[in-house]
MARMARGU-503763 format. One record per residue: residue in one letter; x, y, z of N, C-alpha, C in turn. Coordinates in steps of 0.05 Angstrom, whole numbers, plus 5000, padded with zeros to 4 digits. Each point is the difference from the previous one (the first is absolute). Example, Ala and Ser with C-alpha at 12.3 -4.5 7.8 and 13.67 -1.06 7.14 Angstrom:
BEGIN
A526448865156498250245000501850245000S499350214986501650245001498550225014
This chain:
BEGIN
X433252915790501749984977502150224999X499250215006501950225004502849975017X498949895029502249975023501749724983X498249854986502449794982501950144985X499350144993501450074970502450185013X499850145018501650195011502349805021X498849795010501449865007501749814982X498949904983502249994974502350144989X498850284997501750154995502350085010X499549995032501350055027502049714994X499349874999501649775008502349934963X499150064990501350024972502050214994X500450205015501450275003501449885024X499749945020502249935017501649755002X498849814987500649874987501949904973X499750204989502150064978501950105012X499450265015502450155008502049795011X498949805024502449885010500649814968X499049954988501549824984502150064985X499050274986502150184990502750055019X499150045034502550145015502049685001X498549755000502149805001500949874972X498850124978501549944974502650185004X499350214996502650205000501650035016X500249795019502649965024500749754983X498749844980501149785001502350064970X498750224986501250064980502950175009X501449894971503950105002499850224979X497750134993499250244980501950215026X501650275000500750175017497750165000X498050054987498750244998496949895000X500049795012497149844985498250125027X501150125021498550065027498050294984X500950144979499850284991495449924996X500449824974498049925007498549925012X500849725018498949925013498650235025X501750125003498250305026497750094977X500050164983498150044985497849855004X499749694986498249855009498849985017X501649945018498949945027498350255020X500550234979498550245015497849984983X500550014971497149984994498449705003X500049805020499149854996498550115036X501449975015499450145021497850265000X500550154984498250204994497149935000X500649744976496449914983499149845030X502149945020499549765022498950205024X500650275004498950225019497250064984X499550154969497750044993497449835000X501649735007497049794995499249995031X500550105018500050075034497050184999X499950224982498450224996501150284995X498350125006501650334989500750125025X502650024995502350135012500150265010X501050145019499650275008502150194978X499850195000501050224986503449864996X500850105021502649975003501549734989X498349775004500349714989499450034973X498050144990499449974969501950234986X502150245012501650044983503649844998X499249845028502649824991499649754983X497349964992499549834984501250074974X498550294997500450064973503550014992X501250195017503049945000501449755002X498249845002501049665001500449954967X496650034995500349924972501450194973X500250305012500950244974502849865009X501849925008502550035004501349685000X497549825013500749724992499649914978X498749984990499049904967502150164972X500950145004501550164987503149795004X500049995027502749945002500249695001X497349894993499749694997500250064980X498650094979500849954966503150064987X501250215016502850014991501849785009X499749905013501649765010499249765007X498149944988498849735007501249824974X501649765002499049885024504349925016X502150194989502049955018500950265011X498850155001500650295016501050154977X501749994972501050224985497750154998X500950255001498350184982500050084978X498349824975499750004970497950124995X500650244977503150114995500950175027X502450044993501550155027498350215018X498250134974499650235014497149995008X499749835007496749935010499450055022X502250055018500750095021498850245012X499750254969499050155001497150125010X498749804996497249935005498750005015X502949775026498049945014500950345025X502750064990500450265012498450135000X498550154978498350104986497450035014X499549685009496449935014501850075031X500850035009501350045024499450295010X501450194969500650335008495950054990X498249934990498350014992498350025034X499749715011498949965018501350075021X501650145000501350215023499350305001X500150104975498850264993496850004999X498149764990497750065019499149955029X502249915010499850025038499750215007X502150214987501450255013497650194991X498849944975497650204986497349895023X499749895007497749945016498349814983X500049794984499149884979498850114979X501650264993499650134983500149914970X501449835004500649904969497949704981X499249855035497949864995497350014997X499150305011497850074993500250094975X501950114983499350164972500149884982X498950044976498149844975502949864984X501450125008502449824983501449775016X499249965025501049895015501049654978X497249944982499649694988503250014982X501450204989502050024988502149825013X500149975026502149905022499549725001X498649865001499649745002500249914967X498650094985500649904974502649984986X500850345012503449864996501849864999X499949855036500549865009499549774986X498249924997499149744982500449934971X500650254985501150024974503149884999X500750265025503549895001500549815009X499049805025500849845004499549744984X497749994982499849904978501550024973X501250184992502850014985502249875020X500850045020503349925015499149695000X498249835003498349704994501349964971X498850094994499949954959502750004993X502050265007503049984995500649835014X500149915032501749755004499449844983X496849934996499549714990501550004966X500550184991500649984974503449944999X501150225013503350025003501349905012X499049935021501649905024499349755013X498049995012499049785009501249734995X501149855020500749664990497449884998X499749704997498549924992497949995022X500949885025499149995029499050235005X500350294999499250194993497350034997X500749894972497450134986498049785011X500249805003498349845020499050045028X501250155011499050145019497950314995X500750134975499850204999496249844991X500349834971497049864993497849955024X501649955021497449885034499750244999X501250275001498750295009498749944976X499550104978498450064980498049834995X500049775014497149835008498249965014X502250105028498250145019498150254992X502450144986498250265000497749974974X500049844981498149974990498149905003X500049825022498049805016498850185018X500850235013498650215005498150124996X501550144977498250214991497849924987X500749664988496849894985498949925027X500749965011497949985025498750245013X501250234997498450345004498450084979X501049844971497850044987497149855001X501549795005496449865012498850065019X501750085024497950125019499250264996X501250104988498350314989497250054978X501349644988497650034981496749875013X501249795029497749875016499250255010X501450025010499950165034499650334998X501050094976500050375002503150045007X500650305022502350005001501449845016X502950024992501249865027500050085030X499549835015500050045026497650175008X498450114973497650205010497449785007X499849724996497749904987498349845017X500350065029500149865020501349745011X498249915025502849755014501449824980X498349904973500949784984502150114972X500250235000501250194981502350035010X500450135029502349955012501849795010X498149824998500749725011501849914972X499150054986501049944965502050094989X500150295006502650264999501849935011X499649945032503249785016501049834989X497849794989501249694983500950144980X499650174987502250014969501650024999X500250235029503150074999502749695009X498749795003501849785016501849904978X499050014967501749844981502450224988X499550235005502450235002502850005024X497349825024502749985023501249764997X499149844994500949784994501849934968X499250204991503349924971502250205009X499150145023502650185012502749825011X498349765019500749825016501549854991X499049814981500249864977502150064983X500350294991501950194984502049975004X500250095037502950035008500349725018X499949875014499749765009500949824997X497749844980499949814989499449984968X501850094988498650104959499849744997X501849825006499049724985498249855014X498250075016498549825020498349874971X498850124974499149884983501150054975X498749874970501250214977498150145000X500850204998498750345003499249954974X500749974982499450034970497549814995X500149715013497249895002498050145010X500650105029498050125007498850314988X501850024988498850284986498649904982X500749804987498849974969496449895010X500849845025495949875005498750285012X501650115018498350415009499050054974X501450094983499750124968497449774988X500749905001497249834979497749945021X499550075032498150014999499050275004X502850184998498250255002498750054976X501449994981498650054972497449854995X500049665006498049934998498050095007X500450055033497650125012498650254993X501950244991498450254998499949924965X499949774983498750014968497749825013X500149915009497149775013497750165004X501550225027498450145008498750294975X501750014989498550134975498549944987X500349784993497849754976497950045025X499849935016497449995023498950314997X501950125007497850374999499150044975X501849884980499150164975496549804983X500949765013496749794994498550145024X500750095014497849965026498350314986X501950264998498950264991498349934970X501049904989498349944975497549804995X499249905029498049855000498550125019X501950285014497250105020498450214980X502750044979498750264985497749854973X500349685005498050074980497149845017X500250105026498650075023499449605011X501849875003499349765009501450095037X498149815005500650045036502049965011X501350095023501949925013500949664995X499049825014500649815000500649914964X497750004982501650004977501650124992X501150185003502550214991502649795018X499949985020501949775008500049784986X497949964992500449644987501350084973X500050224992500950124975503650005009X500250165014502550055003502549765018X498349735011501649845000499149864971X498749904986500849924976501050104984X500750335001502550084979502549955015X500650055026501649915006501749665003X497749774992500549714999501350004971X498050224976501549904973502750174996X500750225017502150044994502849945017X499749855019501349905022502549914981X499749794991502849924985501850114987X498450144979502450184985500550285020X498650025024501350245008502849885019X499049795014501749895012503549884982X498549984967502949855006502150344982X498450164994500650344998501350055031X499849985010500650015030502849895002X500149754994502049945001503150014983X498750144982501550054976501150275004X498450145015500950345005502350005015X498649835032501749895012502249885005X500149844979504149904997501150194986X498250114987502450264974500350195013X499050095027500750205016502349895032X498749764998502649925026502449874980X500749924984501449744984501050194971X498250124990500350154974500749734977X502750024988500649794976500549825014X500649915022501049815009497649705000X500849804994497749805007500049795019X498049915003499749785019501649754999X500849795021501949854996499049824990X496649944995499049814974500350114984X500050254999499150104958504049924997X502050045023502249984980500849654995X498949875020501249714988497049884984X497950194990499849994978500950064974X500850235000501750144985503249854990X500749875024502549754989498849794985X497549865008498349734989500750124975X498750334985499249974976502650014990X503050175013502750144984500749604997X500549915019501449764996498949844976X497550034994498449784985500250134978X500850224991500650224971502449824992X500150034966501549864985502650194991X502350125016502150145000502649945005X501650134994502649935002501850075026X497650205018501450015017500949775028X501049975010501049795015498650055033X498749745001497649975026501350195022X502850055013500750135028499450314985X500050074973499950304991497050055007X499049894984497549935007499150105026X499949845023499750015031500050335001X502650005000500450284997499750264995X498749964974498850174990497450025011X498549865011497449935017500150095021X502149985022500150145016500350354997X501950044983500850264999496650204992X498549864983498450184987497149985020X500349765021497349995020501050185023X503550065006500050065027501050304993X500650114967501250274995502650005017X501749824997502349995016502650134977X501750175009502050034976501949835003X499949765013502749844994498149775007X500349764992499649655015501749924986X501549835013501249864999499949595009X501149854980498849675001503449945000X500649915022503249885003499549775007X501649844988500249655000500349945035X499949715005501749975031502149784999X500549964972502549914995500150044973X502950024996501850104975499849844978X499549785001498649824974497650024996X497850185005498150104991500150314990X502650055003500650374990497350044967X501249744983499050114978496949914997X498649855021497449974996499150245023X500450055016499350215023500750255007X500950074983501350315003499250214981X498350255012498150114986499950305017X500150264980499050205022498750204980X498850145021498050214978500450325011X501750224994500750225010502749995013X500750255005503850065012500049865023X502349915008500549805022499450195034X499149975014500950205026500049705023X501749844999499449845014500150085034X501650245004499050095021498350005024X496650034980497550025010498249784989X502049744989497449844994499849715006X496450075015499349785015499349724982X501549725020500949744989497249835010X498449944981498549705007500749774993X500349855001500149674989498349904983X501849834980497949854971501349685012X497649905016501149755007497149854982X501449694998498649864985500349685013X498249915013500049735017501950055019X500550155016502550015018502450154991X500549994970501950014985500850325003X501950164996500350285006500150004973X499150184972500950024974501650325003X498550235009501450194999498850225010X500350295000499450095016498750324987X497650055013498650254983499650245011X502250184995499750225007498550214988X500350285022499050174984500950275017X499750284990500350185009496950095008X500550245010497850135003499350174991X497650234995499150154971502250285010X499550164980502050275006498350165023X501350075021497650215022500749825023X499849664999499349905012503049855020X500049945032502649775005499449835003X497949884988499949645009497449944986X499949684993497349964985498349965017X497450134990497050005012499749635005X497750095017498949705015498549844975X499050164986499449914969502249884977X501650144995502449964987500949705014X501250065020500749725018498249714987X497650035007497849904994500249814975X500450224971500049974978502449774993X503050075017502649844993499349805007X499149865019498749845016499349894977X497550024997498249864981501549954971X501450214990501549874974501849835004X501150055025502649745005498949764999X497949955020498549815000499249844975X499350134984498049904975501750024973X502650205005502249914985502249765002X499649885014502549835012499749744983X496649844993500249774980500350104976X500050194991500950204974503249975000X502150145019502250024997501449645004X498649865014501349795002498949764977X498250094986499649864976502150084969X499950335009502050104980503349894999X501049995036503049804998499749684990X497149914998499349784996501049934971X498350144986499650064971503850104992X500450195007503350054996502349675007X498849965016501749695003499049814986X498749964998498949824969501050084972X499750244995501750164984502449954986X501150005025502850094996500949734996X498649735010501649744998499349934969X496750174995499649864969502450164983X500150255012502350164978502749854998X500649925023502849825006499949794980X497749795001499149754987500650174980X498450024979500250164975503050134993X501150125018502450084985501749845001X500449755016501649795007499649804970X497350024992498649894972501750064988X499150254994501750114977503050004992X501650095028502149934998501349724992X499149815008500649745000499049994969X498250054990499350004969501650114981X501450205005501950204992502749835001X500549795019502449905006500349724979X497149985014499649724972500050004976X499050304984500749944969502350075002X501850215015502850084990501949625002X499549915017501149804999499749794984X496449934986499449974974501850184975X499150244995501350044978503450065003X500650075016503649975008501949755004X498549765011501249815003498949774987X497349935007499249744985498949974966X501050294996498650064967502649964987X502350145010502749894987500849744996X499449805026501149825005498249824974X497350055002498649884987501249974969X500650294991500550034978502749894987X502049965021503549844999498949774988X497649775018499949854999498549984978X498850104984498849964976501250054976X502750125008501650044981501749774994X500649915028501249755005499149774990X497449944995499049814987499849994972X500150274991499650054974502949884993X501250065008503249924990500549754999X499049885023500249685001498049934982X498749994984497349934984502750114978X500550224987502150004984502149804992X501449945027501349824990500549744996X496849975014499349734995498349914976X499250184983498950034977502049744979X499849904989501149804976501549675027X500450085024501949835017498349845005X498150115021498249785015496050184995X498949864989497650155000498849995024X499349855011499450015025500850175029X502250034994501750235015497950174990X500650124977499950284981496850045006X498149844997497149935014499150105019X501349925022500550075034500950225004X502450114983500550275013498250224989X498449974971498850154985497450015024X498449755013498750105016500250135027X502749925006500350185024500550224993X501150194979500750214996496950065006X496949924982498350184996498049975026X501049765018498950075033502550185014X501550024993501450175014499150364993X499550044972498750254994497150025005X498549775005497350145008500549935035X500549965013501950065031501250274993X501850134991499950244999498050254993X498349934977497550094992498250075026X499349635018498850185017500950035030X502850064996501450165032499950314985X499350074976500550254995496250055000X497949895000497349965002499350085034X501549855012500150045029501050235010X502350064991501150254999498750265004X498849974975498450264988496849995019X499849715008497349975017499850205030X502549965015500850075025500650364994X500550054981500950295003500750114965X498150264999501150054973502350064992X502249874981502150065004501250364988X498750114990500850334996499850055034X498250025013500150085030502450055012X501749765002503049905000502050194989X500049984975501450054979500050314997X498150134987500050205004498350215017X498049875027498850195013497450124992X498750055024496050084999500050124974X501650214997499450214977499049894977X503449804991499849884970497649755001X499049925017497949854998498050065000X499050255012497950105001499250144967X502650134984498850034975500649784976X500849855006500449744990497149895006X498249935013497649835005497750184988X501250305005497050155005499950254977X501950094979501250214991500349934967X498249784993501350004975497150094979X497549965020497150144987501550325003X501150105004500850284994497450185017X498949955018497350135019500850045025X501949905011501949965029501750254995X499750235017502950225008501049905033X503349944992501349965033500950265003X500349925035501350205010500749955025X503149774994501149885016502550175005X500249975035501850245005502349675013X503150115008501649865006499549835028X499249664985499949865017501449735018X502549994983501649885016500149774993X500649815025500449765001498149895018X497549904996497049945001499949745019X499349935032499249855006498449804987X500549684995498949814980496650044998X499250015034496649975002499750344983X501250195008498850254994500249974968X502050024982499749984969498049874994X499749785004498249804985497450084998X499550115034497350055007499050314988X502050164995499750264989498849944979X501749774977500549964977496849854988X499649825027496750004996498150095009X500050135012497650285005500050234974X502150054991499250144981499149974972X501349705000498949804972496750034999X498849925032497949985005498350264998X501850215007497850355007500149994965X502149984984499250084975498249814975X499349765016498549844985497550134999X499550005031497550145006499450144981X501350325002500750134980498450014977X501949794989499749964969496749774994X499249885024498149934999497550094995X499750175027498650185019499450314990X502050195000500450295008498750034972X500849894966498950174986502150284995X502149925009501850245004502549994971X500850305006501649964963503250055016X500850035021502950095008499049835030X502349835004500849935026502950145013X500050035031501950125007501749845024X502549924998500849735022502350295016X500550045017502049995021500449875015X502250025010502249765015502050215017X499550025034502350215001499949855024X504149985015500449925029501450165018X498550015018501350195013500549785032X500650205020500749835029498649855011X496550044989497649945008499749734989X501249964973498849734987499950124974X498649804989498850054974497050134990X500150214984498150064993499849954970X497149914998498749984973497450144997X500150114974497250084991499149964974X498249894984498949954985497550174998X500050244972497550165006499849924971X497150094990499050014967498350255006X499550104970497950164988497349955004X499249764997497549774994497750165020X497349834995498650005010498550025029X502249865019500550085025498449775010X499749915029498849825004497450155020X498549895010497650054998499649965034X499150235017499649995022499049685017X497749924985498549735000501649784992X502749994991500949744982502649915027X498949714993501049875027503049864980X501750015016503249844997498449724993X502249974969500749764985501749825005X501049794992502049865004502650144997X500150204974502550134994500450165027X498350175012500750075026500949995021X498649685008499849905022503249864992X501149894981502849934996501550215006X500150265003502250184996499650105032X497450015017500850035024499949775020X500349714980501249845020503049984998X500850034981503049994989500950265017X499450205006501350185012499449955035X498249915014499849915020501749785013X500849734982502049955003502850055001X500150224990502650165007499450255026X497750005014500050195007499650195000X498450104984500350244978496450054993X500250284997497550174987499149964970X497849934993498350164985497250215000X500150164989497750144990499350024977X497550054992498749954977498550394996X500450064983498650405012499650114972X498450184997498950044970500750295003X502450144987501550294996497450204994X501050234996497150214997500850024966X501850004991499649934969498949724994X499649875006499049734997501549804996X498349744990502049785000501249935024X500249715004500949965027502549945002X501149995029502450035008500849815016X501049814998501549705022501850115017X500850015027502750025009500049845020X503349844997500749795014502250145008X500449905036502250075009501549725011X503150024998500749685007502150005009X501050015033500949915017503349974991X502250055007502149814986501549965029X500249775014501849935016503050105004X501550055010501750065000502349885001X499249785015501449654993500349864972X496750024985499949834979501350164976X500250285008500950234984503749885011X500850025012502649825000500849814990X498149745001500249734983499650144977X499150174986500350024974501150104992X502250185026501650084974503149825002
């Protein structure tokens, strides 16, 4: 087992080395050779020590391999800079160190302070790590830099277990040493890996399953020592003290395990989540009852699963601008990566994102995440242009209603109400002067006069059916306190509204008939409050009272369900929301075309 393990070792150290020497010819890094020599000596090194023990002279160029390589691998790994500049220092430093104890006669390695020198070493080159990874590092980078820090952790828990089987390292005989070689292989191998090949896997996967079974294993293995000691101490036998300590270990298997895994993503992943938890996290935002608009939405889902400061949702054609166009943070379009929101073939639009601050490119996770929201957003966004084109033809229908209603009484009361009325005058006259001449004349025109006035009666019935005529005449305002203003309980607070698309007046004019019936039904309230204000957006309305307020549990009435179908047909918002003074608050928002806002005026 020994001659295996060393032969492993042997072959894993020279092995790497060439792989490293033909990555770094293949790389267009200028400086990426800086490292790669580093490596390849200390890989070579671990590939001479697993041979056996070395003569004098071989075991102080070892040591000068590693005081002077490892220093100068941490400052420049993984494209040759030396971060920060002066790290340089260091490896000068282990250079004039292990030169001056040549010249002393190993004077400096025999004396009690000698441990000062290697710990240093390992301190500092563990800070010049930490500052790249924090300051500098691109993303690729730091993915290379994670294989070293998995190696090396996969290490050392492996020197801790053999120290804890075995005694010391390498002291414990043939199977101790045999053990000591194998640990060191997952240190040489995230070197390899590091500089090489960083993407041969996601590093971040593989860290996160290392991490949960290391944890698992040494809480397992605790629950086992700590049943096993407490069943020898209350003197049950070996074999029962085991049966003790795998059944504490069976009942706590689960919750340690899924602790495990919980440690584990918050230490590789931190806030970031999984690409189920986020297109769960869309299932629940999309299925919430808000005003914000499905591509914002998306958006906002992405931004808060991937901590991105910009995403961006751009249409893939310009007649979807206003259903697909959405961003969340300052623009840097610069640096931000494009997935696709396709839907049956269909391209809808496209989902970007930046990458976090520190970082130049999104993680294999991140990637991951866009993926999956594009995916699972796409019958979302293409249901929402669905819903907007349905929309917009019922808003069309409806205002085309209206207008045409609008056209019809003016032409009722403008044209066929006069005409009506000539002619009833006209008969009256002829009934006049047929009065004493001919009765029968005078008969006939007396009844046509009074079908000719109830024909006017009801073209002015019709009239008034199709459209209220103040609407017309004098505008939302005067109608609104004309219908609603004469119980003296109604305060307006109508700001300058113009000349009123036909569908929008009417529909204003009955939504608020309706919020204040409620009202006066319902609320229990002693002051109602109407605003009316237009701005570029459309129309806004609000209807608030004093009253009672409505009741977390109380489901929409008919009066409700009329005021946000009437506004849906136009296009348009309601909310229903109970103020922190109380009493509830209606607000309708309503659309005004810019066309139909032309026909009207």
């Amino acid at each position: 087992m020994l001659t295996v393990s060393r032969l492993a070792l042997f072959v894993t150290g020279v092995g790497g080395a060439l792989a490293v020497i033909v990555s770094a010819t293949r790389r267009r890094v200028p400086r990426a050779w800086i490292p790669a020599v580093a490596t390849v000596a200390i890989l070579l090194l671990f590939a001479v020590e697993s041979a056996g023990t070395p003569p004098p002279a071989a075991q102080l160029l070892a040591l000068a391999t590693w005081a002077i390589g490892f220093p100068l691998l941490a400052a420049t790994f993984p494209d040759g800079r030396f971060v920060p500049r002066w790290s340089w220092g260091l490896v000068v430093a282990s250079g004039v160190v292990l030169l001056t104890d040549a010249v002393l006669g190993d004077r400096l390695r025999g004396s009690a302070g000698w441990w000062l020198f290697p710990v240093g070493q390992v301190l500092l080159a563990a800070g010049f790590i930490a500052y790249r990874y924090r300051r500098s590092a691109t993303t690729s980078e730091r993915e290379s830099v994670r294989w070293v820090l998995l190696g090396l952790i996969m290490t050392l828990t492996s020197f801790l277990l053999v120290s804890i089987a075995g005694g010391r390292i390498g002291d414990g005989g043939a199977l101790n040493a045999a053990l000591s070689n194998a640990a060191a292989i997952p240190l040489m191998l995230g070197l390899v890996i590091g500089l090489a090949w960083p993407r041969l896997w996601n590093v971040d996967g593989v860290f996160r399953a290392v991490l949960v079974v290391i944890f698992a294993g040494f809480a397992l293995d605790g629950a086992f020592g700590v049943a096993r000691w407490v069943a020898m101490s209350a003197s049950q036998s070996a074999a029962a003290a085991a049966s003790w300590g795998a059944f504490a270990m069976a009942v706590v298997a689960y919750p340690v395990v899924r602790g495990a895994v919980r440690a584990a993503t918050w230490l590789v992943y931190r806030d970031r989540i999984t690409p189920d938890e986020a297109v769960s996290r869309l299932a629940h935002v999309l299925d919430a009852d808000e005003a914000r608009p499905a591509a914002q939405r998306v958006v906002d889902v992405v931004a808060e699963a991937t901590a991105s400061p910009t995403v961006v949702l751009a249409p893939a054609s310009r007649a979807d601008e206003a259903v697909f166009t959405a961003q969340s943070g300052a623009s840097l379009a610069a640096s931000l990566a494009t997935f696709p929101v396709t839907f049956r073939g269909e391209l809808l639009a496209t989902l970007s994102a930046a990458p976090r601050h520190g970082e130049s490119e999104l993680s294999v996770r991140d990637r991951e995440v866009l993926v999956a929201v594009a995916h699972h957003a796409a019958p979302a966004l293409h249901g929402a242009r669905a819903l907007r084109e349905a929309t917009t033809a019922q808003a069309a229908l409806v205002s085309a209603r209206e207008e045409e209603r609008r056209r019809l009484r003016r032409e009722l009361h403008d044209d066929l109400g006069p005409a009506l009325s000539g002619l009833a005058l006209a008969a009256a006259a002829l009934a006049k002067r047929a009065d004493g001449i001919d009765d029968g004349i005078a008969r006939s025109a007396h009844e046509l006069q009074t079908d000719i006035n109830d024909a006017a009666a009801r073209s002015r019935e019709i009239s008034h059916g199709l459209r209220p005529p103040i609407l017309d005449d004098h505008g939302l305002e005067a109608a609104l306190r004309s219908r609603l203003g004469s119980a003296g309980d109604v305060v307006f607070d109508v700001g300058h509204l113009g000349q009123l698309p036909a569908a929008v007046d009417i529909a204003a004019l009955r939504i608020v008939q309706e919020a204040v019936a409620n009202v006066r039904r319902h609320a229990e309230a002693s002051l109602c409050r109407v605003g009316v204000e237009r701005d570029a957006d459309g129309l806004h309305i609000e209807v608030a009272d004093d009253g009672v307020g409505m009741s977390q549990a109380a489901t929409a009435g008919i009066g409700l369900r009329s005021i946000r179908e009437r506004a849906a047909e136009l296009g348009g918002r309601t909310r229903v929301s109970r103020p922190r003074g109380g009493g509830t608050l209606v607000s309708v928002w309503l659309p005004i075309d810019a066309l139909a806002d032309e026909r009207a005026r």
